[in-house]
N, C-alpha and C positions, 0 to 999 in steps of 0.2 A: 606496634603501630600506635600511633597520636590519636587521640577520637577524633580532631580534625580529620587528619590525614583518613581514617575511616568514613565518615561524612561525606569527605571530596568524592571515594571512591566509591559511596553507594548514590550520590546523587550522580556521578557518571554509569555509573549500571542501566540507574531509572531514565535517563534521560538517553540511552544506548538503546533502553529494549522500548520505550515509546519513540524512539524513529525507525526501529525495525517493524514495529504495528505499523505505524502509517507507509510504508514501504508496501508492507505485505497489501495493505488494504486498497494502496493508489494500483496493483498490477490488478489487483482482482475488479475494482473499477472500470480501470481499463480493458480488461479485457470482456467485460459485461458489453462496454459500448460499442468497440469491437463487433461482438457478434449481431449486435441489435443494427448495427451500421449494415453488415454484411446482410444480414436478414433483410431487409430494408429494399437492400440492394439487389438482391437475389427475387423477390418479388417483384419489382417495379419490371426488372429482366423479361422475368418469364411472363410476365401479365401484360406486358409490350407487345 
């Protein structure tokens, strides 16, 4: 392989595994707001 051609293929790695982090980061986000919604939810309920 070309050191180009290497180059291409490790800034395609880095730039693979920082949109699999924000991937991973945006489910776990959401699922925080999720439960804080649900919570929320669940008391205004029962306290009704």
């Amino acid at each position: 392989m070309s050191k180009k051609h290497k180059a291409k293929a490790k800034a395609r790695s880095e730039r693979e595994a920082r949109q699999a982090r924000r991937v991973v980061n945006g489910i776990f986000i959401g699922l925080i707001a999720a439960m804080v919604i649900l919570l929320v939810g669940y008391y205004f309920l029962v306290g009704a």
